[in-house]
N, C-alpha and C positions, 0 to 999 in steps of 0.2 A: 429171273434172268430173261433178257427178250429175245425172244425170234429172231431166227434169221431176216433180216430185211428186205423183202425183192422186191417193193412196190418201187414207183419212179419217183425220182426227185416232184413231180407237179401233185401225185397221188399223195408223198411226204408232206409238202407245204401246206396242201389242203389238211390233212394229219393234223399238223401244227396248228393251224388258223381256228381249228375247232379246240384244241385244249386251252389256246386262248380264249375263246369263246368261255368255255366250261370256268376259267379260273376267273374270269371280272365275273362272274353269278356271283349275287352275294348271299346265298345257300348252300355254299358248297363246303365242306367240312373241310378241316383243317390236314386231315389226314388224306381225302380225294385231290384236294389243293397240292399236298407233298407228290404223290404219288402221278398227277397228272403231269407237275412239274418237274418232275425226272423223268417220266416218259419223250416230254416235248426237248429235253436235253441231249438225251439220245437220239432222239431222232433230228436233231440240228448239227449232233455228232455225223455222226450216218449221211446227212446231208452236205456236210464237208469234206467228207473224205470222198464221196461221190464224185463232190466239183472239183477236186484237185484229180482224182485220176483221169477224169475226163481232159484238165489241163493239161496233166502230162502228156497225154495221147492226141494234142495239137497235132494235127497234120498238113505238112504243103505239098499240094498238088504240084508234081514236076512237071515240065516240060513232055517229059517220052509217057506220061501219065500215070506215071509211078506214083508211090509215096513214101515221106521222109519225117518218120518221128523226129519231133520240133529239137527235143534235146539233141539228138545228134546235128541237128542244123547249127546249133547253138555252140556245140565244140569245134565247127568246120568255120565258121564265122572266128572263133578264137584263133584256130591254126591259121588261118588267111589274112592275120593283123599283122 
């Protein structure tokens, strides 16, 4: 089972870039190949559900300098059609 995640999405990618690295080696056994390649899955999991919560939590800067999570912009834009 893997660890909690807290590294950043850029700490992630780099993550990633190296078990791509590890799996074009053409020394790399069949089983380090599996095993790196469900690491780098999870961790592209991990890295999507990062960018969508971060989507979610779009924010517009108001006028009085408030803020207004985008979903709810997005229902007030419905109710003003």
């Amino acid at each position: 089972m893997l660890e909690k995640n807290t590294a950043t999405l850029e700490e992630n990618f780099a993550k990633i870039e190296s078990i791509l690295a590890d799996l074009e080696r053409s020394d790399i056994s069949i089983e380090d190949a599996f095993n790196k390649y469900s690491e780098g899955v999870a961790l592209l999991r991990h890295c999507d559900e990062s960018i969508d919560k971060v989507e979610k939590k779009v924010l517009k800067l108001m006028e009085d300098g408030g803020t207004e999570i985008f979903e709810d912009l997005e229902k007030d834009k419905h109710l003003n059609e």
